[in-house]
Structures are given as structure tokens and as C-alpha cells.
N, C-alpha and C positions, 0 to 999 in steps of 0.2 A: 332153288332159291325161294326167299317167301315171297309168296304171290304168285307164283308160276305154276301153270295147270298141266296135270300128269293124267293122261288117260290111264288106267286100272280095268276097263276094259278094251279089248280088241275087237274093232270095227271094221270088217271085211267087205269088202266089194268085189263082186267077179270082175275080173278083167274082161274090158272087151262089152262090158254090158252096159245096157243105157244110163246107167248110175255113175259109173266108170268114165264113160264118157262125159256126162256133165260134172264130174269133177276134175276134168283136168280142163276144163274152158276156163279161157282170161280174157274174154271178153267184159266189156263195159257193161252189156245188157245180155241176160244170159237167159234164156227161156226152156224150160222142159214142162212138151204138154204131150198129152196123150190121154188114154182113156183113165176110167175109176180104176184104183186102185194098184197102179201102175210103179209105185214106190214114187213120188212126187216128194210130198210130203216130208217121207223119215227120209230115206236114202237121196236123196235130192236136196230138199231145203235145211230139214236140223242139222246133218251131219256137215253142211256146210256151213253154216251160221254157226257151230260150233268151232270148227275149226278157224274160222275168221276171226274168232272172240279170244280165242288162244293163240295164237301167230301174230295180232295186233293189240297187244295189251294197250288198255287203258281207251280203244274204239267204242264209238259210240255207235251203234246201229238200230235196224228197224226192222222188226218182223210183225205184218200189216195184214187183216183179212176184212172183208166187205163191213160185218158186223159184230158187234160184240159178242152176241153168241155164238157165232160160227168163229171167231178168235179162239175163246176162251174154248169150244168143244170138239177143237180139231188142233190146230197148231199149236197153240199152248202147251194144253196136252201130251204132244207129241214130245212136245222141247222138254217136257219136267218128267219124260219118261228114258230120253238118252242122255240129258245133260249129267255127267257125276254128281253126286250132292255136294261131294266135297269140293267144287266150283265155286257151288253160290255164297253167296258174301249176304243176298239180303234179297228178298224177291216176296214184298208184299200183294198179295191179290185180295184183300177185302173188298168190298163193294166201292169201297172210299181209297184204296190203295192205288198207286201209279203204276201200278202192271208193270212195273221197270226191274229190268233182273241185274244187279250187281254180280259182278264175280270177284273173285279175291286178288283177278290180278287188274282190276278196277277196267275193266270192259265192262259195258253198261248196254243193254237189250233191253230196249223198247216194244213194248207189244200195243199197239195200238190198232184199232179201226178205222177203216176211210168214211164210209158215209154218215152226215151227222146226224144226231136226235134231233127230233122237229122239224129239219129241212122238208121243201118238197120233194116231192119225186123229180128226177132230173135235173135238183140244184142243187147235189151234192160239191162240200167242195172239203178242201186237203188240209183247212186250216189246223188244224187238234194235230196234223204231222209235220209246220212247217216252222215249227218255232226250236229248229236244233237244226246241227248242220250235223249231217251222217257219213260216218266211214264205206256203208254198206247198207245194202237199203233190200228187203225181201218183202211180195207183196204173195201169197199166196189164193191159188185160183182167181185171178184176176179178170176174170170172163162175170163173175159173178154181176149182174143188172148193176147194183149200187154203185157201180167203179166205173168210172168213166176216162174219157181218154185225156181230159186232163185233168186227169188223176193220176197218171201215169207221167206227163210232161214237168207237173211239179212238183212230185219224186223225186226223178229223173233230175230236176236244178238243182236239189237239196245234197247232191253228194260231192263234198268238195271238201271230203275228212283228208288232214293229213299225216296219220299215224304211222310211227316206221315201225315195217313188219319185220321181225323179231324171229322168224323160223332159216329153214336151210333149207328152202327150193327155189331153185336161181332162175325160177320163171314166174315166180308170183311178182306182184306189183309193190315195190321198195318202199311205198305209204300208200294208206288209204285202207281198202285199195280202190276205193268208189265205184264198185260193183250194185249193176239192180240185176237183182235176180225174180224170176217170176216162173209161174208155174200155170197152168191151166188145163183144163179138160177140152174137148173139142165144144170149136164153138162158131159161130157166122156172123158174129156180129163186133163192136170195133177194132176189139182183139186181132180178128183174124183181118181187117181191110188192113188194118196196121202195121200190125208186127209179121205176119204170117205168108199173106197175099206175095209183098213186095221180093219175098224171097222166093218165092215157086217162080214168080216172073221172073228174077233174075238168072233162075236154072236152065228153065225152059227157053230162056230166048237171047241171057247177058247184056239186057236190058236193066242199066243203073236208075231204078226209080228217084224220084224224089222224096219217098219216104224209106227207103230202103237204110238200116241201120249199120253204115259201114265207114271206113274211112276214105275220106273222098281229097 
């Protein structure tokens, strides 16, 4: 039908692998971390921010890195090297352009950065991400200094997209689907007290923290 996105290539995932794995999570907050070079990035984040962009036409999402130039020289890139051309509907990036990627079947990808120009150190804040409500929200290597942890809490509020999904897998979520997905490298600081910590405790002992990300 027009407007509806046809992959023309074949995208393979070993079964059974770490990639595999975080593709069939339905969780609300969905993290894959590990070391460099671990397939994060492609096999992790694009290939799923694609697929979301094509199973929820007309979604509005967020793919988010600390800084501009680590946006623009990693993830971006990443996304205009698997995304089909024949997807995109409009995706200015001049200096002046809204880094926004139309597709043709009017899914709309947001590339923004969380910390702002001029701020201090340690007063970053979300505002440049918080004027749009999000189907799906991707913050990539989110360990990065500039991100803070509520950077992640007002993320985390902004996803209350209700788009109906449109594919034929009877485990995905029927709108939205208000997924944050995040990625990061090893790391000891809010990241890990937060998101990481509360779940080694909960293995080791079954011990339900109070930050522990689960349904209570």
C-alpha cells in the first residue's frame, strides 16, 4: 500500500545471541550494556528503532546521544547506513535543519541531544526533548558524564504515545508502544546505582528494591 515500508534487504540475527535476545524484550525500559563494540548500536538500537518506525506508522520517536557530535558521529550515522532510502520521506541535517527523519509512511525520528549549549556542568536539563509526546524513546550510551539521572526520569514521563501497531506479532504492544530503550558501556556511576545495582540485588538475595524497575 502507499506509504508502507518494504525491507529489500535481509536482516539476520543469530538466534540465541545477545542481539536476539534484546529483540524479543517487551519490556517498558529495556537496556543493553556491555563492552565497545558489542553490536549496541546497529544490532541493538537501529534495527530496532526501525522496526518500531515500520510496525507503528505515523509514531513519533526519539533517538538521543549526550552531544551533538557524538549524535551526529555515531548513531545517526549508524541509522542512514541501515535505514532503506527508500523509507525516507525528508531528513534535513544542515547546521539549521531539525535533524528529524520523516518516513513515507509518516513516522517521524527525532535525533536530538540531551545536554544543552551553555549550560553548566551538572545543570544539564531535557528541555530541547520535552516539547513532543513520544511513542518510543532511545537514549544511546547513556553512562556518558552529560546525562544525568533525571535525564532519564523525564524521558521516561514523556512516553505516553498512542499509536496502533500495525504488524503481526501478538506479543508486541497494540499502541505505543512506550518503550525506552538504552544502551551503555560499563560503568560505576548513576547508571549502574540505578538501573543495574538494584537488579544483581534482586538475584542475589530476592530482595525488591525501591528502585528496582519492575511491576510491583
Amino acid at each position: 500500500t502507499q506509504g508502507s515500508l518494504v525491507m529489500k534487504r535481509t536482516y539476520r540475527i543469530e538466534e540465541g545471541s545477545l542481539q536476539d535476545q534484546f529483540d524479543k524484550l517487551r519490556s517498558k525500559v529495556q537496556f543493553y550494556g556491555g563492552g565497545f563494540a558489542n553490536g549496541k548500536t546497529s544490532g541493538a538500537v537501529v534495527l530496532k528503532a526501525l522496526k518500531l518506525a515500520r510496525d507503528y506508522p505515523g509514531c513519533n520517536g526519539l533517538i538521543a546521544r549526550s552531544t551533538y557530535p557524538k549524535l551526529n558521529d555515531t548513531i545517526r550515522a549508524e541509522f542512514l547506513k541501515w535505514c532503506p532510502k527508500h523509507w525516507i520521506k525528508s531528513f534535513p541535517m544542515s547546521a539549521n535543519g531539525s535533524n528529524t527523519c520523516t518516513l513515507t509512511n509518516g513516522s517521524t525520528i527525532n535525533f536530538r541531544y540531551v545536554a544543552q549549549q551553555g549550560s553548566a556542568q551538572g545543570e544539564q536539563s531535557t528541555s530541547n526533548l520535552l516539547s513532543a509526546t513520544y511513542d518510543w524513546a532511545i537514549i544511546d550510551q547513556i553512562e556518558d558524564p552529560e546525562i544525568v539521572e533525571k535525564d532519564f526520569d523525564d524521558i521516561l514521563g514523556r512516553l505516553r504515545g498512542m499509536t496502533p501497531y500495525t504488524g503481526d506479532d501478538p506479543t508486541m504492544p497494540r499502541s505505543g508502544p512506550r518503550w525506552f530503550i538504552i544502551t551503555a558501556n560499563p560503568t560505576r556511576n548513576w547508571v549502574y546505582k540505578r538501573l543495574i545495582k538494584p537488579v544483581h540485588v534482586y538475584k542475589e538475595t530476592g530482595i525488591v528494591g525501591p528502585q528496582l524497575l519492575c511491576i510491583r
